[in-house]
FITI-206078 format. One line per field, with one value per residue (C-alpha): residue number from 1; x, y, z; residue in three letters; chain. Coordinates in pm, 1 decimal, always signed. Layout:
! FITI-206078
k NUM; ... .
x X; ... .
y Y; ... .
z Z; ... .
r ALA; ... .
c A; ... .
//
This chain:
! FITI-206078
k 1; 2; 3; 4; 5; 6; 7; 8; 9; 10; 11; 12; 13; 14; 15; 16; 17; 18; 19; 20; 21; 22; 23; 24; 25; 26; 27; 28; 29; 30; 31; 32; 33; 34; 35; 36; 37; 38; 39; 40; 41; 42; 43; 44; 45; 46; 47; 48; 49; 50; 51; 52; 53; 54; 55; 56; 57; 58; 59; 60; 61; 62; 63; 64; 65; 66; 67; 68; 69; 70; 71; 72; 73; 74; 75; 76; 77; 78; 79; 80; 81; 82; 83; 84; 85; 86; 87; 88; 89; 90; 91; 92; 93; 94; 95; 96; 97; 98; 99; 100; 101; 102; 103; 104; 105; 106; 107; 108; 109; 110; 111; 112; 113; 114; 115; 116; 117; 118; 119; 120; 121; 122; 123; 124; 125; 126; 127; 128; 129; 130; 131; 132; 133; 134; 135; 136; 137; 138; 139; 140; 141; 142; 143; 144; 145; 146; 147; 148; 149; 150; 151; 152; 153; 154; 155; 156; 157; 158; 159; 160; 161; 162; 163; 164; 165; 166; 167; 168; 169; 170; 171; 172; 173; 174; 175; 176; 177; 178; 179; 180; 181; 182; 183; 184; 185; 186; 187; 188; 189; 190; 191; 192; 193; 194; 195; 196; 197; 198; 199; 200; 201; 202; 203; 204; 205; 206; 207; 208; 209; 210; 211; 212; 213; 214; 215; 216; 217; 218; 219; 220; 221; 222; 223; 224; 225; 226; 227; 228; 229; 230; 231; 232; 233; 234; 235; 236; 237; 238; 239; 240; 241; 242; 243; 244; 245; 246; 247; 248; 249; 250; 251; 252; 253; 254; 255; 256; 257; 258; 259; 260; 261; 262; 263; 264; 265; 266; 267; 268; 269; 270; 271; 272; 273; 274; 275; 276; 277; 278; 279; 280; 281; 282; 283; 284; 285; 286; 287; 288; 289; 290; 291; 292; 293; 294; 295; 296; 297; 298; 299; 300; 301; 302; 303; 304; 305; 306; 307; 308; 309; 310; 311; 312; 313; 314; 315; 316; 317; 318; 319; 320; 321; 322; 323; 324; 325; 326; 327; 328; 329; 330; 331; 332; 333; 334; 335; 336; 337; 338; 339; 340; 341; 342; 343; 344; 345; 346; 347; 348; 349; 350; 351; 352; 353; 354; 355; 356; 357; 358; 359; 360; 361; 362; 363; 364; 365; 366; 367; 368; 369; 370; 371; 372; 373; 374; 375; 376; 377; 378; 379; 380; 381; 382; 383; 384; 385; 386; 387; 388; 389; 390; 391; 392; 393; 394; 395; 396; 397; 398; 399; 400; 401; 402; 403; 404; 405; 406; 407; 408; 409; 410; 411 .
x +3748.4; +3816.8; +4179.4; +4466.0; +4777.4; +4935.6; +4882.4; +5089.2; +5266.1; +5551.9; +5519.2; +5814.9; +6034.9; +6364.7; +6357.9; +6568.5; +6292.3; +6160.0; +6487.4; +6457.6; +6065.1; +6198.9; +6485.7; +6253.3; +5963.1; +6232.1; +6340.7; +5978.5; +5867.9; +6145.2; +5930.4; +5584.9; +5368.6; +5318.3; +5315.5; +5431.1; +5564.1; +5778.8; +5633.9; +5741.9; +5858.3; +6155.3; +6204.7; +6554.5; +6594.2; +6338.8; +6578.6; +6860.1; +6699.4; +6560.7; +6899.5; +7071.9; +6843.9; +6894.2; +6801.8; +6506.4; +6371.4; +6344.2; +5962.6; +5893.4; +5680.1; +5790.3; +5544.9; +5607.7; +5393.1; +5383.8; +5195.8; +5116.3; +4976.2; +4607.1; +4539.9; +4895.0; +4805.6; +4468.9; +4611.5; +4863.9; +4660.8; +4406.4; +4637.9; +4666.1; +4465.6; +4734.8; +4916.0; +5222.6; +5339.0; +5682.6; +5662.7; +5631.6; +5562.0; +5280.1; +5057.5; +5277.9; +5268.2; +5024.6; +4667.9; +4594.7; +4748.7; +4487.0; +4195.2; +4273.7; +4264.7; +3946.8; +3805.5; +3903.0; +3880.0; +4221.2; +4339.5; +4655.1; +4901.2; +5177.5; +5427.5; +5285.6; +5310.4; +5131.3; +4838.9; +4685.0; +4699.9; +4536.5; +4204.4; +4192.5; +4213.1; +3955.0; +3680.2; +3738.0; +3731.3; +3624.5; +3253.5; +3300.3; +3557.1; +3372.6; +3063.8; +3261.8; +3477.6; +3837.8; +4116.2; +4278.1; +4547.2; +4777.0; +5069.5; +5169.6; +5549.7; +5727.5; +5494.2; +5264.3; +5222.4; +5426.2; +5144.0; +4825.9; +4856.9; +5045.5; +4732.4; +4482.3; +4628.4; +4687.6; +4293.3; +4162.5; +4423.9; +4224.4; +3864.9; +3926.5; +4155.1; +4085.6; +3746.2; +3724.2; +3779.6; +4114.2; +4107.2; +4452.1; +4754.1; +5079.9; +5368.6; +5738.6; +5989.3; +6331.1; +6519.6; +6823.2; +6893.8; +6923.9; +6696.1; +6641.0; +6594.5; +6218.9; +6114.3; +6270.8; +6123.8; +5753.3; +5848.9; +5993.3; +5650.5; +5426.9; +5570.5; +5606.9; +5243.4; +5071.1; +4964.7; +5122.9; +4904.1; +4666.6; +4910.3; +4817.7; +4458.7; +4457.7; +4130.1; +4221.2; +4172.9; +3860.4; +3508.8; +3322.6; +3222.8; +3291.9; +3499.7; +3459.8; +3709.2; +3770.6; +3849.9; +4083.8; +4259.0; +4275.2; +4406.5; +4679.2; +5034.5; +5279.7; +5522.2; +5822.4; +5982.4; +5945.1; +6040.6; +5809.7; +5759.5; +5615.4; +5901.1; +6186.6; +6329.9; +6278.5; +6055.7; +6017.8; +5751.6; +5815.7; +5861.9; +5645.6; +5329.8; +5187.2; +5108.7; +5068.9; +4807.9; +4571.4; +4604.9; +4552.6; +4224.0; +4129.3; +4112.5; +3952.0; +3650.3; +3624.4; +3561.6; +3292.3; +3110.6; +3116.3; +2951.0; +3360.1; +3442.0; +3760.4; +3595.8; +3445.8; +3740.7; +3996.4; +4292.5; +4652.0; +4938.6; +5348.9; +5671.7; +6085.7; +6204.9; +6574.0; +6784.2; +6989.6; +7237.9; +7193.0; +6838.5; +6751.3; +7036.8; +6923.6; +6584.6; +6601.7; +6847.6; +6600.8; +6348.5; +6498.8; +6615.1; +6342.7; +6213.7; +6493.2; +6428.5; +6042.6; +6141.5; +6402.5; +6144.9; +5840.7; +6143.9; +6133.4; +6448.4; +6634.1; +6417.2; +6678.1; +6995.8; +6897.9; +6739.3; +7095.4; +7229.1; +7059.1; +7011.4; +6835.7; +6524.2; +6717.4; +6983.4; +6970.8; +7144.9; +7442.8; +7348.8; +7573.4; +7367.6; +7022.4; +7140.2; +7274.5; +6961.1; +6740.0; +6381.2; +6181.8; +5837.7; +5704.2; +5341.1; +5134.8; +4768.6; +4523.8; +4230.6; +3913.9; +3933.3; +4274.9; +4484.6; +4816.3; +4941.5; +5236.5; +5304.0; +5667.3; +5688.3; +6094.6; +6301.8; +6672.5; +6727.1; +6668.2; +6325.0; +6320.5; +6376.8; +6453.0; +6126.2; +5943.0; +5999.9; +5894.9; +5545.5; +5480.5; +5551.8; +5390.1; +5059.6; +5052.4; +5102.9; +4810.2; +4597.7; +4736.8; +4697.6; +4445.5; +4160.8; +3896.5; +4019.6; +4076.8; +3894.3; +3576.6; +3559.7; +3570.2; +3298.8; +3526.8; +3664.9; +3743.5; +4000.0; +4159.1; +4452.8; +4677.4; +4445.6; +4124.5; +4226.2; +4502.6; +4486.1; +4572.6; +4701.8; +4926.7; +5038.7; +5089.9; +5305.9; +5515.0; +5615.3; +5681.6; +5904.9; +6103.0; +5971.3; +5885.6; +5492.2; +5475.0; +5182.0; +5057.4; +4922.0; +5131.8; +5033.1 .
y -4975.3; -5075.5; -5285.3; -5055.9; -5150.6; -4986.1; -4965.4; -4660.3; -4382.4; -4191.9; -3890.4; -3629.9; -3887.5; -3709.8; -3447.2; -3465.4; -3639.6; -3781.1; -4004.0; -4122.2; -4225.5; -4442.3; -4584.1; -4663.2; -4820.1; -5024.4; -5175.9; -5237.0; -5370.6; -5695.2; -5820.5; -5763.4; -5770.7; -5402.4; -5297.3; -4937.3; -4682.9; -4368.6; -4100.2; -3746.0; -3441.0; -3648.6; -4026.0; -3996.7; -3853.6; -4129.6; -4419.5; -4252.9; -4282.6; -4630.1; -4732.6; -4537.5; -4714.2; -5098.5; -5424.1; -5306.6; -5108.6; -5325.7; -5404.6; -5021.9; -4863.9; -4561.6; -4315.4; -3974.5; -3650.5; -3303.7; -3104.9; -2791.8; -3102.1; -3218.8; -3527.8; -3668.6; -3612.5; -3775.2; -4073.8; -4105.5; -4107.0; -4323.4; -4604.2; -4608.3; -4639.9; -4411.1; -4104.6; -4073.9; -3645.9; -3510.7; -3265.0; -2896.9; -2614.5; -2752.6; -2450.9; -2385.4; -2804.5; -2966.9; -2842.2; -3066.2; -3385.3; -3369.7; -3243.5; -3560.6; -3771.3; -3624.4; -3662.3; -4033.6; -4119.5; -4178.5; -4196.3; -3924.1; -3808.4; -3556.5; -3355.0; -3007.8; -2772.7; -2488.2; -2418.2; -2154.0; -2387.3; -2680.1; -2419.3; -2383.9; -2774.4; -2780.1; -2518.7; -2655.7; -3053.3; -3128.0; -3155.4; -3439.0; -3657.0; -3694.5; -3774.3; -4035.8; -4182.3; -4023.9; -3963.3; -3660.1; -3621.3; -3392.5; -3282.8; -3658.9; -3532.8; -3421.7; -3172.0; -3282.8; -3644.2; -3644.7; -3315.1; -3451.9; -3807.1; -3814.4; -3559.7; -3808.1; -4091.2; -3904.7; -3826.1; -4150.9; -4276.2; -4032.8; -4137.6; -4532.2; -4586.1; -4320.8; -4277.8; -3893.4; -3599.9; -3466.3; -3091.3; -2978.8; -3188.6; -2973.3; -3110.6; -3046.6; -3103.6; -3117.1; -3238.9; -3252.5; -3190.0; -3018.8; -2823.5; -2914.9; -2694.8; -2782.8; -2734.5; -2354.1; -2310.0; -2355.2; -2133.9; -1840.8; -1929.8; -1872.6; -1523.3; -1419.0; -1492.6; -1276.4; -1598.8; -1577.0; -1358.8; -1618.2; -1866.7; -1626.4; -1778.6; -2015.3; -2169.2; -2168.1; -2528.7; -2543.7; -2619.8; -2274.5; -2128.1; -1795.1; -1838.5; -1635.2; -1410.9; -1672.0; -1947.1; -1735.6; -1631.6; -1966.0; -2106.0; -1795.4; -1890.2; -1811.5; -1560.4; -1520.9; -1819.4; -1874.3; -2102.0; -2445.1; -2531.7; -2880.2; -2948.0; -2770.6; -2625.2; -2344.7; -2370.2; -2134.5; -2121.5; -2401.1; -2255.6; -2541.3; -2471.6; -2243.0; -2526.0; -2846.3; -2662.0; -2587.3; -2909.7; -3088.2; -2810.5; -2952.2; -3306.9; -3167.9; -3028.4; -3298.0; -3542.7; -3318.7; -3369.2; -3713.3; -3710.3; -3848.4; -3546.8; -3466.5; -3269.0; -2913.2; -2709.5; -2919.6; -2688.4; -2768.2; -2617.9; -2730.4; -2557.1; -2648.6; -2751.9; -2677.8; -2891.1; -2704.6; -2553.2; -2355.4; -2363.2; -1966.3; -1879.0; -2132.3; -2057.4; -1673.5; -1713.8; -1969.0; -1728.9; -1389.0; -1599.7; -1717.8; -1350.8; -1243.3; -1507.1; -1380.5; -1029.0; -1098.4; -1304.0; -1056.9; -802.8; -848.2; -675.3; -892.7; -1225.1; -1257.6; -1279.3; -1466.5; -1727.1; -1743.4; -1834.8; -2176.1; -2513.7; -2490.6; -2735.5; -3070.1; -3055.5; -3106.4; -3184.6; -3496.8; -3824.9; -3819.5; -3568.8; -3722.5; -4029.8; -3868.5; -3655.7; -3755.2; -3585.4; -3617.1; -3522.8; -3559.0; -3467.0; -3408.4; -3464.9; -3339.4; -3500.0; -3350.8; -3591.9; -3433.2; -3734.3; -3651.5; -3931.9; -3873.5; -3956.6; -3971.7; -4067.7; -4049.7; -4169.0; -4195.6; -4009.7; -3617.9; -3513.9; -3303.5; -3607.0; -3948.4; -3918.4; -3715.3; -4026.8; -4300.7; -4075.4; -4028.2; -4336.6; -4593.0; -4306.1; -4442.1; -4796.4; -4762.1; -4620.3; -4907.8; -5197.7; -5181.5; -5025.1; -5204.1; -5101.0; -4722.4; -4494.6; -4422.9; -4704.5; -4696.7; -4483.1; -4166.0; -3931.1; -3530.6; -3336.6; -3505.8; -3484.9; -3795.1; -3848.7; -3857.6; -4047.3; -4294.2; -4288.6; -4642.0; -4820.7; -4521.1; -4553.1; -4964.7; -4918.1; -4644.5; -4876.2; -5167.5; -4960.8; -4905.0; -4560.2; -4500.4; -4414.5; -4482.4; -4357.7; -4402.7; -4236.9; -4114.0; -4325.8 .
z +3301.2; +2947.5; +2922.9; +2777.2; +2658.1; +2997.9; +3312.6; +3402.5; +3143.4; +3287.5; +3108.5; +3115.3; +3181.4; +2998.2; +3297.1; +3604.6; +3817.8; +3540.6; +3470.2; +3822.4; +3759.5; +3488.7; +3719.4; +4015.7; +3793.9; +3612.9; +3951.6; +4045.2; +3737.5; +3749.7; +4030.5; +3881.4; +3575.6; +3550.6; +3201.8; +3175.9; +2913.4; +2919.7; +2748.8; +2620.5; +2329.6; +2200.1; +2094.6; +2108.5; +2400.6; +2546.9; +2383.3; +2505.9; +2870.4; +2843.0; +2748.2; +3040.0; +3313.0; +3099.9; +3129.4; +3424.5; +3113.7; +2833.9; +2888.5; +2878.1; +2553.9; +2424.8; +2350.5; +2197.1; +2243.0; +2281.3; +2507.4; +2291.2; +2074.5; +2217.8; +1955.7; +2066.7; +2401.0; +2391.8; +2216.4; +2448.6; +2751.1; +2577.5; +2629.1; +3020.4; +3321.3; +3499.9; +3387.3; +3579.6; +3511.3; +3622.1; +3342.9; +3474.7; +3526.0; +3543.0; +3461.0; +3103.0; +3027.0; +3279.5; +3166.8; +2808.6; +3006.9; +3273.7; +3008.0; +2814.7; +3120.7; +3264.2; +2906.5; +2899.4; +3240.5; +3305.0; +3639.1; +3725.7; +3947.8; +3925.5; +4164.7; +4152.5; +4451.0; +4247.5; +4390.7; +4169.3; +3890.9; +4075.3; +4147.0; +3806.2; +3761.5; +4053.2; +3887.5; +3544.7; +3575.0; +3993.8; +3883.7; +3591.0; +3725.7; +4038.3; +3819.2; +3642.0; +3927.3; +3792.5; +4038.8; +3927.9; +4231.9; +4237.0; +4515.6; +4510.1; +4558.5; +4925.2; +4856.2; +5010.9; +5096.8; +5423.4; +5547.9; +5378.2; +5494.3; +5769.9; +5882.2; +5797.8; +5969.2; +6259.8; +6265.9; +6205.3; +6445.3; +6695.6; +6592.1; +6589.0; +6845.8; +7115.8; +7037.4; +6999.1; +6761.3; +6623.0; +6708.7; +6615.3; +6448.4; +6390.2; +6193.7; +6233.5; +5976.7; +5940.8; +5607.9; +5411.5; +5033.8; +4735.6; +4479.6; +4123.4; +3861.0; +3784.0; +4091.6; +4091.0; +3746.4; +3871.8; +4192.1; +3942.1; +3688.5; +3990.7; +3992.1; +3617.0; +3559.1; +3847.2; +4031.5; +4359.7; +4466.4; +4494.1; +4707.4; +5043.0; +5018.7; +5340.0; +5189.9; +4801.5; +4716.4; +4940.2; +4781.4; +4762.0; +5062.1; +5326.4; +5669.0; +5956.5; +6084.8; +6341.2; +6150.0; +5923.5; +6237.8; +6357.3; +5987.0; +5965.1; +5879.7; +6075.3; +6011.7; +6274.4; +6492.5; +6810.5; +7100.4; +7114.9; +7507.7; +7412.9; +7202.0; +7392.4; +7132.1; +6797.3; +6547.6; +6255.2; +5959.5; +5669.1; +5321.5; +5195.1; +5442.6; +5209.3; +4975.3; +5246.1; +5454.3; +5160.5; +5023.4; +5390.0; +5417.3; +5077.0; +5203.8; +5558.1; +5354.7; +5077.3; +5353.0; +5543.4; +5221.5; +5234.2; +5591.8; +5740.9; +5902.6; +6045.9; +6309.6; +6363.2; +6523.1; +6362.4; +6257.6; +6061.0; +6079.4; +5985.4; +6058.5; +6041.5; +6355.9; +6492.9; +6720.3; +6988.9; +7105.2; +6771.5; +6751.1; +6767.0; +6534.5; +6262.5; +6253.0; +6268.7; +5971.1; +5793.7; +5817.7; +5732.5; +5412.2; +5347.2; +5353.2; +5112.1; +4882.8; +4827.6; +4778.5; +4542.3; +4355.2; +4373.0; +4220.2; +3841.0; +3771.2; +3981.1; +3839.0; +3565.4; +3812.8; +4023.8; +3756.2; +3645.4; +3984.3; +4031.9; +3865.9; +3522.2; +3434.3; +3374.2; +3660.7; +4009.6; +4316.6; +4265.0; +4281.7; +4610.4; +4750.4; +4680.8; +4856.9; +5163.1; +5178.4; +5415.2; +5588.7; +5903.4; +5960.0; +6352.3; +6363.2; +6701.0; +6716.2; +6995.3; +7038.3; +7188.6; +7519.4; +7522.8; +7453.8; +7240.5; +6935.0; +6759.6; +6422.3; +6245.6; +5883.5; +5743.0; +5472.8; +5372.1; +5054.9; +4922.1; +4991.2; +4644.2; +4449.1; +4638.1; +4841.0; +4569.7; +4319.2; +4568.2; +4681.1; +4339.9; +4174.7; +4448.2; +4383.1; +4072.3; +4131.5; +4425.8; +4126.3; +3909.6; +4123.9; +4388.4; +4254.9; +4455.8; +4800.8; +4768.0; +4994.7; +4845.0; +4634.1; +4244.0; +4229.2; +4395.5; +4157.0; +4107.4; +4163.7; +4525.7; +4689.4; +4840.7; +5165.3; +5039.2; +4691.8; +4798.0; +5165.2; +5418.7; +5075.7; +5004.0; +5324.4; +5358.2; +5035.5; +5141.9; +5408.9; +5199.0; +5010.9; +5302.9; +5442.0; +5795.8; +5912.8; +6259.3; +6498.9; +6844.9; +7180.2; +7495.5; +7782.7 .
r UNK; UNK; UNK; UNK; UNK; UNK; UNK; UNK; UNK; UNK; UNK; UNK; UNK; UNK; UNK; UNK; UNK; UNK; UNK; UNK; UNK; UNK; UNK; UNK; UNK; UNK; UNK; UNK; UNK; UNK; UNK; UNK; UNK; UNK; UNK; UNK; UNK; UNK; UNK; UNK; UNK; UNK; UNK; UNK; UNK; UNK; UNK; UNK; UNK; UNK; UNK; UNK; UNK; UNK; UNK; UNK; UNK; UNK; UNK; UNK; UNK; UNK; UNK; UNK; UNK; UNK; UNK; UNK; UNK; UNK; UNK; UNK; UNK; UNK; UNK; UNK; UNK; UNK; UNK; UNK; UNK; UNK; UNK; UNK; UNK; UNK; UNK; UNK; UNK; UNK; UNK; UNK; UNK; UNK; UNK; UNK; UNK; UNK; UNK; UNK; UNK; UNK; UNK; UNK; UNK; UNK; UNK; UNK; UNK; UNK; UNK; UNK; UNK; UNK; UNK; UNK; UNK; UNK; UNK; UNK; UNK; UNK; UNK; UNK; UNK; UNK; UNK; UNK; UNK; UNK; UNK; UNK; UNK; UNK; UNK; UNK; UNK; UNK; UNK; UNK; UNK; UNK; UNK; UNK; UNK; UNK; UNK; UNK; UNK; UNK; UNK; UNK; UNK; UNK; UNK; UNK; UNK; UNK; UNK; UNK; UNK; UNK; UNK; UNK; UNK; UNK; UNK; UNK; UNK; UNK; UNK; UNK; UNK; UNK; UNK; UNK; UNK; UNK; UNK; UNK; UNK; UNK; UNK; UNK; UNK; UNK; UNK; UNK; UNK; UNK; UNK; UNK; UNK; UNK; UNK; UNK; UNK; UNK; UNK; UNK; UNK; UNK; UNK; UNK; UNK; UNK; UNK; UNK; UNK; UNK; UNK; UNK; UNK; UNK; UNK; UNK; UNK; UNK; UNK; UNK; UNK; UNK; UNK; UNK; UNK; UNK; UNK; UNK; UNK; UNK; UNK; UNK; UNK; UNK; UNK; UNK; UNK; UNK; UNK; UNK; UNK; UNK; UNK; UNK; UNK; UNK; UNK; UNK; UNK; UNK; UNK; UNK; UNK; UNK; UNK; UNK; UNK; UNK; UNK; UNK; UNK; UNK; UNK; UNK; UNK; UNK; UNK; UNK; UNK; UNK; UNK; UNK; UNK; UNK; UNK; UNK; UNK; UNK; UNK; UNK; UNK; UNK; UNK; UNK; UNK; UNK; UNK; UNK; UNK; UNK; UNK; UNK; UNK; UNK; UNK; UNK; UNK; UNK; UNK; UNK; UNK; UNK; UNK; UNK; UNK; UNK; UNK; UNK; UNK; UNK; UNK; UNK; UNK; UNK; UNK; UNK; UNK; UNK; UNK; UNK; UNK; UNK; UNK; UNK; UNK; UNK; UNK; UNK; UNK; UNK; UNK; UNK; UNK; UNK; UNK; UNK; UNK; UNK; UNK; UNK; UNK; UNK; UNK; UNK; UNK; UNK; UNK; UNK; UNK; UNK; UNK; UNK; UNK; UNK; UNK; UNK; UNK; UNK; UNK; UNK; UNK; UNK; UNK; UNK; UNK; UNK; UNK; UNK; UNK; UNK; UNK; UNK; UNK; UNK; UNK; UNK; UNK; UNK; UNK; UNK; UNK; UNK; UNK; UNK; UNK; UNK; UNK; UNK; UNK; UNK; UNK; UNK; UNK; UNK; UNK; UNK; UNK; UNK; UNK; UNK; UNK; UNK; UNK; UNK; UNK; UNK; UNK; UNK; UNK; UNK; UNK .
c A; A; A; A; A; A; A; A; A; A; A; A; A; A; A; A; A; A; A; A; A; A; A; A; A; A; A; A; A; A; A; A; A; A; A; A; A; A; A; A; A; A; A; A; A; A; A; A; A; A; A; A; A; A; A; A; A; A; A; A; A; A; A; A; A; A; A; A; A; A; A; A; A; A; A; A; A; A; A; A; A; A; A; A; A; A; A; A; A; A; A; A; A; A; A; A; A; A; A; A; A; A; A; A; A; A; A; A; A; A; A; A; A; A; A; A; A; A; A; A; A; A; A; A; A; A; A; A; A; A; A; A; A; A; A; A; A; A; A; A; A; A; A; A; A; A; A; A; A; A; A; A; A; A; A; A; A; A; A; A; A; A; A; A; A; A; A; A; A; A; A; A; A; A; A; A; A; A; A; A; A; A; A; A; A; A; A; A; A; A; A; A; A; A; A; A; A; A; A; A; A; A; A; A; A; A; A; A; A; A; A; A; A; A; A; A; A; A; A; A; A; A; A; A; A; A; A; A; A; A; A; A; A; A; A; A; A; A; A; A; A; A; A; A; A; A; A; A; A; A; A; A; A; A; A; A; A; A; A; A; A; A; A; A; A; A; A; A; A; A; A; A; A; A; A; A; A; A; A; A; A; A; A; A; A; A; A; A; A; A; A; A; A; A; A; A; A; A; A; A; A; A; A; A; A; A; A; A; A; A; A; A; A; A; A; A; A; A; A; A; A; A; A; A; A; A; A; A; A; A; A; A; A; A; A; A; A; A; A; A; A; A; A; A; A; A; A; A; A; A; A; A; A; A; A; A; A; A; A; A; A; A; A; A; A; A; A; A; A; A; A; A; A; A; A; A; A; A; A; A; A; A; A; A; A; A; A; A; A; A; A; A; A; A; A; A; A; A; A; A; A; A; A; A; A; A; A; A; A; A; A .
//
């Protein structure tokens, strides 16, 4: 790759987890040589950020562009070898950022949980950035690093360790936190434009192809709770498994491709978990509100109210709740010689935005910084998720930056 003048560009870094992009690559940057840039629609809102985070900051370019404006865009990405993108929803803003870094093979990450919009990023661009080795990876937020990797740890675990096939890993997640209000805006966007619909489709972000009746029974989501005997306690479905699963079935098929299968009857699945003696009352009332939540949503009268009821793009949770937040993800593999490993990966800090800002920024510093020992080599590119584009160096990072990924086998 041609030298830039940055390694990574935070673009939409004036939003709520933008800000906190800025603050996190401003600590990381006083102990390295990283040579970064905030990026976005307004220079003076971009100042008044890079003055707001200080002397961390200082080294930071300032880049403005728009991104209803292509030939800004493609300027701007021009100058990186990573594009860093907070800015959504991503289907309204996201689509000329990754053209531009498809076109000049720009490596990129982002936060997205929409999965319509990534098929379209998948039938549109897949084909030429795997042709020209370009990581376009998106879902590198708590959506869904902690499913997609954890997953493919857990399986690889299995293979080199124990010597057999991963037929079923399950993960279990428990969290606490607070919403921002970009995060609800792409949730209400998926509605407003007809595209949730499309989120039922257990095999949307697979490669082409037709699945039996068995395998789309096997692959269901689950719908009601119900009493776990291995884990002695209620589980009910997770609001986010609609989005993790696809993206973990994604990584499942891309590496069946590439002959480094995860194996033939391997099936995913993810729900919340509930700790007694309240268990069955806390997920029957996660669950019916989750249910209310989607109706009112799929309602477009009531859109509108209930819009005006939560935080607004820009605002989130208080900095004292982001740093009392906290999640826990326990996953349970089965491997074909029936042997069990369990994997736990957990972090202090709101999953929404503390653990969203360190998965996404150390994805881009993994791009940035090591790109000779990524899975696949430099030659891998397309449209990937976190497991089969940043995989074991992802991981090694998260733990130097303090976040728990443990695994091993019962005895």
């Amino acid at each position: 790759m041609t030298e830039r003048a940055y390694d990574v560009i935070l673009y939409g870094a004036t939003g709520f987890v933008g800000k906190q992009t800025v603050q996190y690559f401003a600590n990381y940057a006083s102990t390295s040589e990283v040579r970064w840039a905030i990026a976005g629609r307004n220079r003076q809102k971009l100042e008044s950020v890079k003055a707001q985070v200080g002397a961390g900051a200082n080294s930071a370019g300032i880049l403005v562009a728009d991104s209803q404006n292509q030939s800004a865009v493609d300027e701007m990405v021009a100058q990186t070898h990573v594009l860093l993108s907070t800015a959504g929803p991503f289907a309204l803003y996201g689509t000329p950022i990754v053209d531009a870094c498809v076109r000049s093979r720009t490596h990129y990450v982002d936060i997205t949980g929409e999965t319509p919009w990534v098929k379209t990023l998948i039938t549109r661009y897949h084909q030429q950035a795997a042709a020209e080795g370009t990581r376009i990876i998106p879902f590198c937020g708590f959506d869904s690093v902690p499913s997609d990797l954890g997953t493919h740890l857990i399986v690889r675990y299995i293979q080199q360790e124990l010597g057999a096939f991963c037929t079923e890993v399950k993960a279990y997640f428990q969290a606490f936190g607070g919403f921002n209000g970009g995060t609800l805006a792409s949730a209400f966007n998926l509605h407003e434009s007809g595209q949730w619909e499309e989120v039922s489709d257990l095999f949307l972000l697979n490669p082409s192809g037709t699945y039996s009746q068995a395998e789309v029974q096997r692959n269901r989501d689950p719908e009601y709770p119900h009493y776990d005997k291995e884990l002695k306690t209620w589980i009910a479905p997770f609001f986010m498994g609609p989005i993790n699963t696809r993206v973990v079935r994604r990584s499942q098929a891309l590496y069946d491709q590439w002959q480094n299968p995860y194996g033939s009857e391997f099936i995913y699945q993810e729900y919340l978990k509930f700790d007694e003696p309240l268990a069955w009352f806390q997920a029957t009332g996660v669950t019916a509100a989750m249910g209310l939540f989607g109706t009112m949503m799929e309602q477009p009268m009531l859109r509108p109210l209930f819009k005006s009821l939560v935080p607004q793009p820009g605002n989130g949770p208080s900095e004292k709740t982001m740093n009392e937040g906290w999640f826990r993800c326990e996953l349970r593999g089965k491997a074909s010689n029936g042997r069990l490993v369990r994997g736990l990966i957990q972090d202090q800090g709101d999953p929404g935005n503390r653990a969203t800002v360190k998965f996404v920024c150390e994805s881009a510093l993994t791009l940035a910084l090591h790109q000779d020992k990524l899975p696949g080599g430099r030659s891998r590119g397309g449209i990937l998720t976190p497991a089969t584009g940043l995989g074991d160096i992802l991981a090694n990072r998260l733990r130097q930056a303090g976040m728990t990924l443990d695994f091993q086998a019962d005895s």
